[in-house]
N, C-alpha and C positions, 0 to 999 in steps of 0.2 A: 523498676530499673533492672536490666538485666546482669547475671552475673560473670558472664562469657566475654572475656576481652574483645573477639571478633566482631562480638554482634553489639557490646556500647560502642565500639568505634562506625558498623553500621548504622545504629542511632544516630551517633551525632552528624556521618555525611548524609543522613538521610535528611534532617532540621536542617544543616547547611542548605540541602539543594531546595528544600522547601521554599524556604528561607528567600532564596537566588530566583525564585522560581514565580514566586507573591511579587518581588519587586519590578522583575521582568514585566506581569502581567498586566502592571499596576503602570510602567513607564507605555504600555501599549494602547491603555485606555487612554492616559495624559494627552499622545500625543495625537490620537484620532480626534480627540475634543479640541487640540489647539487645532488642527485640520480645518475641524469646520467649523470653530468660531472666526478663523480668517479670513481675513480681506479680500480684498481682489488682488491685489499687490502681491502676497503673501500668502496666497494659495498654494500655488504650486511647491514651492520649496516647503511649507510647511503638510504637504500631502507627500512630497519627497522624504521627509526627513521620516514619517509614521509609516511610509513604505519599509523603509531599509529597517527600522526596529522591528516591525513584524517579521519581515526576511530573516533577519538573527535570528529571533526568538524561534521561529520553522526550524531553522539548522538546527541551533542547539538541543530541539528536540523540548523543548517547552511548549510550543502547540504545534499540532498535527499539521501537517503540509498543504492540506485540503483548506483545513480552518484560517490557517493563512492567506492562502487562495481567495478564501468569501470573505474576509475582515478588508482586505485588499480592492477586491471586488465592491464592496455596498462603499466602502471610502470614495473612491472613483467614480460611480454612478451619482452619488450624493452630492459631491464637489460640482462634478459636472451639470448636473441639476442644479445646482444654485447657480453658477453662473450665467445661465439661461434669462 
């Protein structure tokens, strides 16, 4: 542990955003698998809803813009493909 007031205080926001960061990535997985375990009914709004959380998670700079782009991308291609 270190002994520099600065740098425990960087520790601990460092563990906060981790922290923020595992939960984020964890609600992203959730909702891509409610995605495509859905219905026909309940595709769409539930492919809407794993959009907008991936969108956040891009902003806030927890995954890269691109990766958001292809996580977005294979959801959409997939859905689509089941409906077929």
């Amino acid at each position: 542990m270190p002994n520099i007031k600065s740098v425990i205080k960087d520790v601990k926001r460092s563990r906060e955003r981790h922290e923020r960061n595992i939960a984020v990535k964890s609600k992203i997985k959730t909702m891509v698998k409610k995605a495509h375990a859905a219905g026909e009914e309940e595709v769409k709004q539930a492919v809407s809803a794993a959009t907008s959380v991936i969108d956040k998670a891009a902003e806030k700079g927890i995954i890269h813009k691109n990766a958001a782009a292809r996580r977005k991308s294979r959801l959409m291609k997939a859905t689509s493909k089941a409906a077929e």
